[in-house]
GUVO-408101 format. One record per residue (C-alpha): residue number from 1; residue in three letters; x negated, y, z. Coordinates in steps of 0.25 Angstrom, whole numbers. Example, Ala and Ser with C-alpha at 12.3 -4.5 7.8 and 13.67 -1.06 7.14 Angstrom:
GUVO-408101
num,residu,east,north,up
1,Ala,-49,-18,31
2,Ser,-55,-4,29
This chain:
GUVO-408101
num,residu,east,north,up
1,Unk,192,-305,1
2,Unk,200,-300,13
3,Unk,195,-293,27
4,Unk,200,-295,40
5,Unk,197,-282,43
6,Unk,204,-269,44
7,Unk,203,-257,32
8,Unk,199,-243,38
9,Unk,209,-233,37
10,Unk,207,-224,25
11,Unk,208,-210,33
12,Unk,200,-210,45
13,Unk,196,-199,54
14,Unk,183,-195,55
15,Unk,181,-190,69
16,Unk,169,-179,67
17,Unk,168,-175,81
18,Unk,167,-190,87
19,Unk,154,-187,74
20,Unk,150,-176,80
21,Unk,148,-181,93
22,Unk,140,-195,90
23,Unk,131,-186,80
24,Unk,127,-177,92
25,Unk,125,-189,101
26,Unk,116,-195,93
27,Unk,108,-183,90
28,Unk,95,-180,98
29,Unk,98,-165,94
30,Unk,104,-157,105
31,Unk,118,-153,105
32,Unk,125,-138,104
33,Unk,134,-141,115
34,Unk,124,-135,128
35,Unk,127,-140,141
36,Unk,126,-127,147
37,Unk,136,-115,151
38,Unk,134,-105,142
39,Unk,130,-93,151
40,Unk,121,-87,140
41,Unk,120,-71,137
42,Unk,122,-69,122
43,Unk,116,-59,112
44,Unk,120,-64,98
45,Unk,116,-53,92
46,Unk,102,-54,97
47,Unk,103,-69,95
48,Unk,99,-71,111
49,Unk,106,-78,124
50,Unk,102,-75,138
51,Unk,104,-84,148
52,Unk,107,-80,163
53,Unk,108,-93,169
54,Unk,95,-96,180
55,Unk,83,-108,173
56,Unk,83,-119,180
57,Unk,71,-121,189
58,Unk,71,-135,192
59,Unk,75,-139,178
60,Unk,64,-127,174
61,Unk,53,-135,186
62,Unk,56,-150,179
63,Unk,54,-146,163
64,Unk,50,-131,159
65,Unk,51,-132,145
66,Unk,62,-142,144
67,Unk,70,-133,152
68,Unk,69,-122,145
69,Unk,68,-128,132
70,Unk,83,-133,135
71,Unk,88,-121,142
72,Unk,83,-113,127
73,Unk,89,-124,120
74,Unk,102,-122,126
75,Unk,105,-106,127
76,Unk,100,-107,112
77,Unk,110,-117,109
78,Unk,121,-107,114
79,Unk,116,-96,106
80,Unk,117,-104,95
81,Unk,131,-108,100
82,Unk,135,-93,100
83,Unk,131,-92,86
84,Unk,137,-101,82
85,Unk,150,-96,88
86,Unk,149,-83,80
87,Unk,148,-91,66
88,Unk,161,-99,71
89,Unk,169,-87,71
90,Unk,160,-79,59
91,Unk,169,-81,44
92,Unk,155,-82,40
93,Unk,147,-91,43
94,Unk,133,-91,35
95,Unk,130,-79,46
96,Unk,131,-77,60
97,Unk,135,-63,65
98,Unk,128,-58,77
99,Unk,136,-48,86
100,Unk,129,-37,89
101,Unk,119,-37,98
102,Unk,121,-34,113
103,Unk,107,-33,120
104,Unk,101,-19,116
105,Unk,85,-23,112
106,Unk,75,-12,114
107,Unk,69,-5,103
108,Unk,54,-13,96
109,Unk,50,2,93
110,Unk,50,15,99
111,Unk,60,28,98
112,Unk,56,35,83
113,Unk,49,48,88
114,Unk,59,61,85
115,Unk,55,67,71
116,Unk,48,81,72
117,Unk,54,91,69
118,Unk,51,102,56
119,Unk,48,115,57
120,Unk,63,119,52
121,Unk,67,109,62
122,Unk,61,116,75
123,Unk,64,130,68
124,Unk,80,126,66
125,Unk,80,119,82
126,Unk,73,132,88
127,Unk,83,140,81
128,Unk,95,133,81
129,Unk,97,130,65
130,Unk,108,119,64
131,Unk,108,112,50
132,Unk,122,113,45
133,Unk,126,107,34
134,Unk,128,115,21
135,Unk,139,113,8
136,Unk,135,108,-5
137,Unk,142,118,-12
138,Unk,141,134,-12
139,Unk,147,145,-17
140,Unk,140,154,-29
141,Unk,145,166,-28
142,Unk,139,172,-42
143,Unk,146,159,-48
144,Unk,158,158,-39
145,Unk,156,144,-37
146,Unk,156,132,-30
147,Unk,140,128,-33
148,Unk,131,116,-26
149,Unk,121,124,-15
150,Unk,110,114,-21
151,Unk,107,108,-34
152,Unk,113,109,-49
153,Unk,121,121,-51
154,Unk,118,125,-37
155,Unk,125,141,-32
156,Unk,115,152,-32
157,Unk,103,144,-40
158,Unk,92,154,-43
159,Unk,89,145,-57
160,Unk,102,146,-62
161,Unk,100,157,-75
162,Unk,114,164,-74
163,Unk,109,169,-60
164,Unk,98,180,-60
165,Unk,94,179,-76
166,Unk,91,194,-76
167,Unk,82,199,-66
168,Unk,80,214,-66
169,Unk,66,218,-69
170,Unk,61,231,-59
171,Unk,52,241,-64
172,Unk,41,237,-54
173,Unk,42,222,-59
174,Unk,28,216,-65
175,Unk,32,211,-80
176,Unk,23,201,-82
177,Unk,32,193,-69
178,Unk,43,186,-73
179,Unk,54,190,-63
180,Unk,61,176,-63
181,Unk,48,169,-58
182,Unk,46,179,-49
183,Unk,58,178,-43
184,Unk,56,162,-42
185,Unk,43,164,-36
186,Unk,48,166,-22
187,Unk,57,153,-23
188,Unk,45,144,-27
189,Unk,38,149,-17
190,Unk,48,147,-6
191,Unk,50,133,-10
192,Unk,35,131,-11
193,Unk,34,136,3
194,Unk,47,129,8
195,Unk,40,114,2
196,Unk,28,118,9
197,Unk,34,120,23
198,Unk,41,105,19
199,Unk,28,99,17
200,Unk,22,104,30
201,Unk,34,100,38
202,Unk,35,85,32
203,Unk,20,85,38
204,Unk,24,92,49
205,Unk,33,81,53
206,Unk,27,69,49
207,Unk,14,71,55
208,Unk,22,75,69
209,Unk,30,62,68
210,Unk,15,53,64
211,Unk,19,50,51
212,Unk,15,53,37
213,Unk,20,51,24
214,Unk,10,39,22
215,Unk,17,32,33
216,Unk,18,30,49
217,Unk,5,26,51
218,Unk,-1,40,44
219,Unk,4,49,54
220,Unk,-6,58,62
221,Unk,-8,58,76
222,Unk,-2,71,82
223,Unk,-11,69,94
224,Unk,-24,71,84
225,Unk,-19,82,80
226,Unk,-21,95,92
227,Unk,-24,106,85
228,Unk,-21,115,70
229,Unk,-35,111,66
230,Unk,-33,95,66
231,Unk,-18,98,60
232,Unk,-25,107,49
233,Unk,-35,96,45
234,Unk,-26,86,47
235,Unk,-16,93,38
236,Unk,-28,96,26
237,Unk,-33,81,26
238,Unk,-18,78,24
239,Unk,-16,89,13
240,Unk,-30,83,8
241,Unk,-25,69,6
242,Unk,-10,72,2
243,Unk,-18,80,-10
244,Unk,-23,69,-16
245,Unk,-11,58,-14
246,Unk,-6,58,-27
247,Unk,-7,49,-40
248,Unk,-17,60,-46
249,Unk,-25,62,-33
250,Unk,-19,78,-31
251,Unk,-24,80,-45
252,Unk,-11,84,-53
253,Unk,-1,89,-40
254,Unk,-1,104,-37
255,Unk,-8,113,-27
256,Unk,2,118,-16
257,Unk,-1,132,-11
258,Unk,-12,133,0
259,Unk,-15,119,-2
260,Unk,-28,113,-2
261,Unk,-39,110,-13
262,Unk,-38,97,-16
263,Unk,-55,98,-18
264,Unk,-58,101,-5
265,Unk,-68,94,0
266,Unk,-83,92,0
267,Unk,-92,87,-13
268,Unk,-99,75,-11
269,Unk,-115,78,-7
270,Unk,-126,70,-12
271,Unk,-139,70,-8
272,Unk,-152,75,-15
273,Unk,-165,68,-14
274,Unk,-174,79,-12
275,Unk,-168,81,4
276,Unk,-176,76,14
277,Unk,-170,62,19
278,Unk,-166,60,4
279,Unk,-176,49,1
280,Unk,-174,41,12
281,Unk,-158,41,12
282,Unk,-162,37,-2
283,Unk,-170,25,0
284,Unk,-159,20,9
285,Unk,-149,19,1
286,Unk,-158,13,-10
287,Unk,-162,3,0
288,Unk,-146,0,2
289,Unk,-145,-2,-12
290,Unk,-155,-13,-13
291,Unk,-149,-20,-2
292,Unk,-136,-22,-8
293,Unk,-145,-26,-23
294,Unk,-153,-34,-15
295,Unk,-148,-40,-3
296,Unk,-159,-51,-1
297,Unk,-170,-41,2
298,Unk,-172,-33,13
299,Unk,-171,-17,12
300,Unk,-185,-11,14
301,Unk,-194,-23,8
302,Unk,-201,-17,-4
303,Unk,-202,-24,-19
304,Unk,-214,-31,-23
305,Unk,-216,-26,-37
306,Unk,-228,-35,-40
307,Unk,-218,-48,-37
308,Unk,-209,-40,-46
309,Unk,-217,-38,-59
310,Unk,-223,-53,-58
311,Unk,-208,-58,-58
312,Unk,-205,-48,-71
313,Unk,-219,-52,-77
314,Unk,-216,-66,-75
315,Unk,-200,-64,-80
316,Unk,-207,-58,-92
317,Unk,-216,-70,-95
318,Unk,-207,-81,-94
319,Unk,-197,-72,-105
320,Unk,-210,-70,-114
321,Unk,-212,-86,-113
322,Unk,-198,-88,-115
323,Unk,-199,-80,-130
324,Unk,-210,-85,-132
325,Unk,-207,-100,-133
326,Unk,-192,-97,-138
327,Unk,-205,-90,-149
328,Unk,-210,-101,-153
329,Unk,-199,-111,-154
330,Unk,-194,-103,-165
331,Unk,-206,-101,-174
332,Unk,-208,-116,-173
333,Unk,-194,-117,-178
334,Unk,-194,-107,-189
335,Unk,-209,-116,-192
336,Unk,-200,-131,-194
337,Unk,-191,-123,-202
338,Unk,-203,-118,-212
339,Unk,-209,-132,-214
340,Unk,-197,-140,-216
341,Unk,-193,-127,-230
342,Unk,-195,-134,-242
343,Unk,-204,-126,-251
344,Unk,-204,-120,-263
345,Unk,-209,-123,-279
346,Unk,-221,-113,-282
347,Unk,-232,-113,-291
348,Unk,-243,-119,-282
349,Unk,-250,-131,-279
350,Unk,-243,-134,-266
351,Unk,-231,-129,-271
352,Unk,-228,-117,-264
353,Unk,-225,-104,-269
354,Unk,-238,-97,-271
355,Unk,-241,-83,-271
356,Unk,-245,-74,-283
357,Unk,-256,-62,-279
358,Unk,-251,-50,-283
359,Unk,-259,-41,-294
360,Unk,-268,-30,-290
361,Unk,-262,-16,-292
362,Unk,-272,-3,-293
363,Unk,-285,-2,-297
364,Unk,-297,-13,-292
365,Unk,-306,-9,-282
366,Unk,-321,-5,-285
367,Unk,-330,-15,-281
């Protein structure tokens, strides 16, 4: 059947903005085009916009909060905007990149307070020591080589047995002391002192700085703390509880020179009952006693001990009863079961077995 009317080209031209445009008319959304010059202050890098422009009072007089509603409305639509722009130019465009920031924010916490200083520290200030630098390697002259000043195969090492395996024994000298111990002796001891001082001036400096090593919170307050007596007991209650902070509670560790006994303290003291007060101290705590037992009665009332032996003589009773009945139905039992045996043949009239008298042994009786 044939039409009058006219076949649609087969490549038309789809106009997108003419698209656009009726979508964003018929839209209750609002549109990204603000009507508004664009005098905003920008801070991308903060994500912020300020806006110089003056509010408008008569508009602000009519409607408050529909004023600025819309005024927000708009400056956050240009921000947007400027986002936006920046992802326009990006090569990437799954992430915006901020510029860095231009307005300088002031600081949520305050300055850290300057470390204190070590003993060495001060010592090296007052006497003008500078810290320079020193090389890896050394030379040994007895080798005549280059040798690490630290480590393996370090130059000069007091251990090393081609250096110093013969000591020279001097007709003074005590047999019974072996000279390469002794001659060790004074090297342990200077380490042992030179640990110590380390100790001390780790303390040192985190007790002047508030801090411990069980965190920030742990510090002491210098201010507490005028005089060498409340330093010195502070310092032994510390020694005290750094003793018995390990896994076998300062059982198996070693005992440092001029430290402490771990045992210090007082025994425990217990009372005796023949000091005067005793009996009473006594009686109050007995009295605590029953009250937790016994919460229902009051402290202080005395037992009736005649209300007490009827309610166990009357206990006892009722149990006797109990046995006594429980008794007697099992004899009548053991009764119905003897009746209903069947009896045996014998040689008597009534059948039953019947019982021969037994002979009399010895000699009879006198009459």
């Amino acid at each position: 059947m044939a039409t009058d009317a006219p076949l649609a080209p087969a490549a038309s031209r789809l106009d997108v903005r003419a698209l656009l445009q009726a979508q964003a008319a018929s839209s209750t959304r609002p549109s990204v085009v603000v009507d508004k010059e664009d005098d905003l202050q920008y801070d991308l890098g903060h994500l912020c916009a300020f806006d110089p422009s003056p509010v408008d009072a008569e508009a602000l007089r009519e409607d408050r909060e529909g004023h600025l509603l819309r005024t927000a409305r708009d400056n956050m639509q240009l921000l947007a905007n400027q986002l936006y722009g920046l992802l326009a130019g990006a090569q990437e465009k799954s992430v915006i990149r901020l510029p860095p920031p231009v307005t300088q924010l002031p600081r949520e916490k305050p300055l850290p307070e300057a470390r204190q200083l070590t003993r060495w520290e001060k010592f090296a200030k007052e006497k003008g020591i500078v810290k320079h630098k020193r090389s890896k390697m050394v030379w040994d002259e007895e080798k005549q080589v280059w040798a690490p000043r630290y480590g393996f195969g370090r130059a000069n090492n007091p251990k090393d047995k081609m250096q110093d395996w013969v000591i020279e024994a001097k007709p003074g000298d005590d047999p019974n002391v072996d000279p390469f111990e002794a001659r060790e002796a004074p090297r342990k001891m200077k380490l042992t002192k030179q640990k110590t001082q380390q100790e001390r001036n780790r303390r040192e400096a985190s007790h002047a700085a508030g801090a411990s090593s069980k965190g920030a919170g742990a510090g002491i307050d210098r201010n507490a703390l005028k005089d060498k007596d409340d330093m010195k007991k502070y310092l032994g209650e510390a020694m005290s509880a750094a003793q018995v902070s390990t896994a076998s509670v300062g059982r198996f560790d070693k005992m440092l020179r001029g430290e402490a006994s771990r045992d210090k303290g007082k025994r425990k003291q217990y009372e005796t009952a023949t000091q005067q007060g005793a009996s009473s101290k006594d009686t109050a705590r007995s009295q605590q006693v029953f009250k937790r037992m016994f919460p229902d009665n009051k402290v202080g009332t005395a037992i009736d001990t005649s209300q007490a032996v009827k309610q166990a003589n009357i206990s006892t009773e009722a149990d006797n009863r109990k046995k006594k009945v429980a008794k007697v139905a099992a004899n009548a039992t053991k009764g119905k079961a003897a009746k209903s045996a069947p009896r045996k043949s014998g040689t008597g009239k009534t059948g039953g077995a019947v019982k021969a008298k037994s002979k009399p042994t010895g000699k009879p009786k006198k009459k």
